[in-house]
C-alpha positions in Angstrom: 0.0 0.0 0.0 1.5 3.2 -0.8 2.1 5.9 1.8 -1.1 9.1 2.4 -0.3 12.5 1.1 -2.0 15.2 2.7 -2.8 18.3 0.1 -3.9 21.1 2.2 -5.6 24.0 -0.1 -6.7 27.2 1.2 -9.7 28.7 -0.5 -10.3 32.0 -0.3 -12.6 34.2 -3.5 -11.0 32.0 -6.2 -14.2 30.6 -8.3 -13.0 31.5 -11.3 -9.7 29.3 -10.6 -11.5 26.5 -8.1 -12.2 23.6 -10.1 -8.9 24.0 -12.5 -6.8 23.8 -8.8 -9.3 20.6 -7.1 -9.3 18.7 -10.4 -5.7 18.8 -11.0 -5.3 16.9 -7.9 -8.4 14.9 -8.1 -7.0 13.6 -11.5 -2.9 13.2 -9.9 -1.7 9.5 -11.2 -0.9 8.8 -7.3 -4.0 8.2 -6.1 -3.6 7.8 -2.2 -4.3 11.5 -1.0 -6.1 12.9 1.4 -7.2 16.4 0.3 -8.3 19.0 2.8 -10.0 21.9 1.2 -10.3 25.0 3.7 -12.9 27.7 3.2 -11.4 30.6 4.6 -14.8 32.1 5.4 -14.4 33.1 1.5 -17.9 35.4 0.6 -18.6 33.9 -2.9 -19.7 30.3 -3.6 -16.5 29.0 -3.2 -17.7 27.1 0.6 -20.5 25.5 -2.2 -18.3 24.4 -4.2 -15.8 21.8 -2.0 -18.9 20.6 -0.4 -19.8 19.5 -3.7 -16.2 18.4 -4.4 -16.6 16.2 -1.2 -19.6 14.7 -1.9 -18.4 13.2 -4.8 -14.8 12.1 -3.5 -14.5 10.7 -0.7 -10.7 11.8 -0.3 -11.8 15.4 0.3 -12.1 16.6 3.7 -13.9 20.4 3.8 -12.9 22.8 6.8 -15.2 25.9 7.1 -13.8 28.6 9.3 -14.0 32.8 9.5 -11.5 34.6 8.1 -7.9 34.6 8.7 -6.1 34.6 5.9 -3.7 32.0 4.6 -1.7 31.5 7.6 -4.6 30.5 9.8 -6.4 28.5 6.5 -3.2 26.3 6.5 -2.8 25.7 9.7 -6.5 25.1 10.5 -5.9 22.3 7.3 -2.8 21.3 9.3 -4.6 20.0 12.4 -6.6 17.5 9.8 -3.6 16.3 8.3 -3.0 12.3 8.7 -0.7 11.1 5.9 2.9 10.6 5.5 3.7 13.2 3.4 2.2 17.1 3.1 2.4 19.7 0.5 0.8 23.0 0.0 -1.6 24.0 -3.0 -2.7 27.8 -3.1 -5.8 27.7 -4.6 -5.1 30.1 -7.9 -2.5 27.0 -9.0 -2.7 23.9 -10.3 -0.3 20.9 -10.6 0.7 18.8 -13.4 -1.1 15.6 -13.7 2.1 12.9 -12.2 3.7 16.0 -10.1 2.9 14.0 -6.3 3.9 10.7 -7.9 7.5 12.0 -9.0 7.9 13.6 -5.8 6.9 10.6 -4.2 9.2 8.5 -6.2 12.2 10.8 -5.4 11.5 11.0 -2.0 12.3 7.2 -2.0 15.0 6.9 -4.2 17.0 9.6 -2.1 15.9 8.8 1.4 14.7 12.7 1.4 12.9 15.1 4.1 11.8 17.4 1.4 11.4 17.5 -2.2 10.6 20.2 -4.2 10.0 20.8 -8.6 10.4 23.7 -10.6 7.2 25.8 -11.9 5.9 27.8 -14.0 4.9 31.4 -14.1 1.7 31.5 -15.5 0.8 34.5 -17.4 -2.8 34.0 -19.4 -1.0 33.9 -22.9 2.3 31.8 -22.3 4.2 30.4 -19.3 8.0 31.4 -17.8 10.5 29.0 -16.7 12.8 30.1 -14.5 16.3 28.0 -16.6 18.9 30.5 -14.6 20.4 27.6 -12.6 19.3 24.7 -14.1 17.8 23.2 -17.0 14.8 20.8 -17.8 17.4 18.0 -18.2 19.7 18.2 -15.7 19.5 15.1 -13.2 18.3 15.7 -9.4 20.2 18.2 -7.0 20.8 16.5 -3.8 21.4 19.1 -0.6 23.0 18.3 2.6 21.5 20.8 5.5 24.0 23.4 5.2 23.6 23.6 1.5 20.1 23.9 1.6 20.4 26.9 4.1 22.5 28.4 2.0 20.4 28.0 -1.0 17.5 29.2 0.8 19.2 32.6 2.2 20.1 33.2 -1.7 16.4 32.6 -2.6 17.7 31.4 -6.0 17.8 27.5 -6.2 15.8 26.9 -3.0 12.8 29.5 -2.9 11.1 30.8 0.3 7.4 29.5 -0.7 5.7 26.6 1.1 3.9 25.5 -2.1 6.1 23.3 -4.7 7.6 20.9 -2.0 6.4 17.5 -0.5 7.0 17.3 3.1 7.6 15.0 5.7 4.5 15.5 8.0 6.4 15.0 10.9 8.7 17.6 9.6 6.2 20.6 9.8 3.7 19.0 12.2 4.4 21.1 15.2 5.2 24.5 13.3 2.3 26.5 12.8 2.4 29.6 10.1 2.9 33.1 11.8 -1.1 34.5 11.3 -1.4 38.4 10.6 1.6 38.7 7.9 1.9 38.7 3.7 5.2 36.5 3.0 4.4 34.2 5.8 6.5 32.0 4.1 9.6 33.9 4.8 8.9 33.5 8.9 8.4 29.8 8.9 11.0 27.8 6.0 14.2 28.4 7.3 12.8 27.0 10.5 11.4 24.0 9.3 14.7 23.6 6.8 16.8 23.4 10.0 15.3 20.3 11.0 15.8 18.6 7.2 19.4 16.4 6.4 18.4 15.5 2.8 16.7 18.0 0.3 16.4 16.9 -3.4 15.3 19.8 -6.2 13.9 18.4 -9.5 14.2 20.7 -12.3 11.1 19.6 -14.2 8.6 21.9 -13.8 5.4 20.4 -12.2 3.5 23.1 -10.7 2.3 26.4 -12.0 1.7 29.7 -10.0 -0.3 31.6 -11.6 0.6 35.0 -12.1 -2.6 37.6 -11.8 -3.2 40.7 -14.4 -2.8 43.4 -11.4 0.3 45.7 -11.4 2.6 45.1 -8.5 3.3 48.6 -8.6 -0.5 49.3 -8.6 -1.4 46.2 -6.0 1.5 47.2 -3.4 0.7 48.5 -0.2 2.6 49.1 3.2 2.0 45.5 4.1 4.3 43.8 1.5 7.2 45.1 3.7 6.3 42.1 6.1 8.7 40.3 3.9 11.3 42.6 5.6 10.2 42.0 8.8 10.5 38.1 8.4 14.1 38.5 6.3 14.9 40.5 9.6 13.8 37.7 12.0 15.0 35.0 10.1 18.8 37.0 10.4 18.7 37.0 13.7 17.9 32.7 13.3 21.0 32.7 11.0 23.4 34.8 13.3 22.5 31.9 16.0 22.4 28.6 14.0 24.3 29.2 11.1 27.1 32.0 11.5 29.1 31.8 8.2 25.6 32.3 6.2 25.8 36.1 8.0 27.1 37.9 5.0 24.6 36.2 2.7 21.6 36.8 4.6 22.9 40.7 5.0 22.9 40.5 0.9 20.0 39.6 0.8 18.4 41.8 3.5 20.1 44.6 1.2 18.4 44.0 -2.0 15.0 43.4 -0.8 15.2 46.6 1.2 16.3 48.5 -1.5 13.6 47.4 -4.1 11.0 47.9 -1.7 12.4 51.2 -1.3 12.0 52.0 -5.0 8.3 50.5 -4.9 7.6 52.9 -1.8 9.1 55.6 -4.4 7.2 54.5 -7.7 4.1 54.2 -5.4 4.3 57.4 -3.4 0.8 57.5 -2.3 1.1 54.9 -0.3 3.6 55.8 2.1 2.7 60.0 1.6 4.6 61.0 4.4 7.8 58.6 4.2 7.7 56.9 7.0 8.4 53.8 5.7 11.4 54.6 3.0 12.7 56.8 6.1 12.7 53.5 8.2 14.0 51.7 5.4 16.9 54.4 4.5 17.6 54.6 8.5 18.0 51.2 8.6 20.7 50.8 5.9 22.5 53.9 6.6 23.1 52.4 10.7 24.0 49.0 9.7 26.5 50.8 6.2 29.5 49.1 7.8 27.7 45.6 7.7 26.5 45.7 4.3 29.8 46.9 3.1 31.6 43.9 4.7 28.7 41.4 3.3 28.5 42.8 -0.4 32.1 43.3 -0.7 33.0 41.4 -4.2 29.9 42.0 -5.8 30.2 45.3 -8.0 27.3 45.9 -8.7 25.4 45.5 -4.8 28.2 47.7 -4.0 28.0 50.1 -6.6 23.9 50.8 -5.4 24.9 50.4 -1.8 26.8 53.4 -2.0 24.6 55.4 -4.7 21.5 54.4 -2.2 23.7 56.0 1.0 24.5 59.0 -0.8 21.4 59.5 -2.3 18.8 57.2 -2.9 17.0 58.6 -6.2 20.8 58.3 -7.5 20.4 54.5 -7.5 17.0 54.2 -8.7 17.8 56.6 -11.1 21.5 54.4 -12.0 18.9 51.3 -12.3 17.0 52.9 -14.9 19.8 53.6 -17.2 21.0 50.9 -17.3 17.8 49.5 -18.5 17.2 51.9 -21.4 20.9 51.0 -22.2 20.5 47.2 -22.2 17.1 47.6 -24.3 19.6 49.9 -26.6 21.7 46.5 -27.0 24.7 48.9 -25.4 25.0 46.5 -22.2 24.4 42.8 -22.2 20.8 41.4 -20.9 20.7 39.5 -17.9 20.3 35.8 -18.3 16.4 35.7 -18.1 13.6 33.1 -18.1 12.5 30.9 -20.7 9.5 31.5 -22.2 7.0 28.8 -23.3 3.9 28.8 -25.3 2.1 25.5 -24.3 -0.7 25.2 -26.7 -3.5 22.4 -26.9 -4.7 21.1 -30.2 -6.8 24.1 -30.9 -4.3 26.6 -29.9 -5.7 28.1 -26.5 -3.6 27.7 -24.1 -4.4 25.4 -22.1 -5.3 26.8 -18.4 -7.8 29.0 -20.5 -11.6 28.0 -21.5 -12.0 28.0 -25.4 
């Protein structure tokens, strides 16, 4: 008998999306799941919906709750969880039809806490795969625990999100998502990653996040800079656990701060008075000596380090020259992501109705 997966899906005001996400489970080649659907008190039809889901599969377990948003829908779905293995589906996304069975299988073969696939960005007219590290065909990436740490301060290889991944249930049992914050993600995987000895990254892309219309410029508000906040917290984990990842997680603390800094700037309405690119610019200016040390090497961090400290239009204003002279052909493009135009036989794409 094989082992119980758990698939925990919060639901909260996704109709349009609903039966794309539940059916691309429903339909998964491994068949022994147990799915928990959570209605996050969600005002549209969407608690009608898994009821009807559950009455016609009897691997579906509904939750119906008040709102709390997706930390408290996952960790209500948490405290229903029974199988071996967990992994998170956000209700937008959908998987790819053998995605549980090949993490499954490679959690075997390797004797692994964690596994994780590549995605997809989903845009409505084509998809983006993210072939900066790896390809498609490169075999299996196996990471011992200070690897994987590594990988995940970087947020390159190993990404912050809790979707993607197959867990040992035992792993994340006992660690409840912080309630109240966006990027929740960012306060809770480095501190279920310090508890994993074998991590294995499969570079065929299984799962796709879908990727809404809305400008981030446009959708951002004051409450994205909880991703600081967590980055923040999880330093003060690394400075304790895992001292020579110091300089890393400083580099990282760095860039986020300063792109949030140019949102805040792009978006000036909502933060009229400053007060949160002042906290942002106080912030880097106290701890200069520290992100001097930890970006020391790396041109171009230090380049907008200093730019940002003298001024920090200067380095927004540095960024976007050198876009208009990369789109000039004058300086090389970045390595980017691949683009792919999966089409079905009558050439919609096929996440979209015909």
């Amino acid at each position: 008998m094989s082992e119980k997966v758990s698939v925990v899906v919060p639901v909260y005001k996704v109709e349009k999306y609903l039966n794309r996400c539940v059916n691309s489970i429903l339909n998964q080649t491994y068949t022994n799941l147990e799915i928990i659907l959570v209605n996050d008190g969600s005002p549209d039809y969407c608690g009608e919906m898994i009821d009807s889901y559950a009455a016609k599969d009897s691997r579906i377990i509904t939750v119906h709750k008040e709102n709390g948003g997706l930390s408290d829908a996952r960790n209500a779905g948490m405290e229903h969880v029974t199988g071996n293995y967990t992994m998170f589906v956000d209700s937008d996304d959908w998987l790819e039809v053998a995605m549980i069975e090949k993490l499954m299988n490679a959690i075997t073969k390797y004797q692994a806490d964690v596994v994780q696939s590549a995605f997809y960005y989903a845009y409505e007219e084509y998809l983006l795969y993210d072939n900066r590290y790896y390809s498609i065909k490169d075999s299996p990436v196996i990471l011992n625990n200070k690897s994987l740490m590594f990988e995940l301060v970087k947020n390159e290889k190993v990404k912050n999100f809790a979707w993607g991944k197959l867990y040992k249930t035992e792993l994340i049992k006992d660690l409840p998502f912080k309630k109240g914050v966006l990027f929740e993600d960012v306060f809770w995987a480095h501190i279920v990653m310090q508890r994993v000895n074998t991590y294995v990254i499969l570079h065929q892309p299984l799962y796709y996040y879908l990727q809404r219309k809305d400008s981030i410029v446009a959708m951002y508000t004051s409450r994205n800079l909880d991703i600081l906040r967590g980055l923040k917290v999880r330093h003060k984990f690394i400075e304790q656990y895992y001292p020579e990842l110091i300089n890393e997680s400083l580099k990282t603390i760095l860039r986020t701060s300063i792109i949030h800094y140019n949102f805040l700037l792009l978006n000036w309405k909502k933060d009229k008075l400053g007060l949160h690119k002042n906290e942002i610019y106080s912030y880097i200016k106290n701890n200069y000596i520290q992100f001097t040390m930890a970006v020391k090497g790396d041109k171009q961090v230090e380049k907008q380090l200093k730019l940002f400290i003298f001024h920090p239009y200067l380095n927004i204003s540095y960024l976007i020259f050198k876009r208009v002279l990369r789109r000039l052909n004058i300086l090389p493009r970045p390595l980017g992501m691949k683009r792919v135009q999966p089409l079905n036989t009558s050439g919609v794409p096929k996440w979209r109705k015909s």
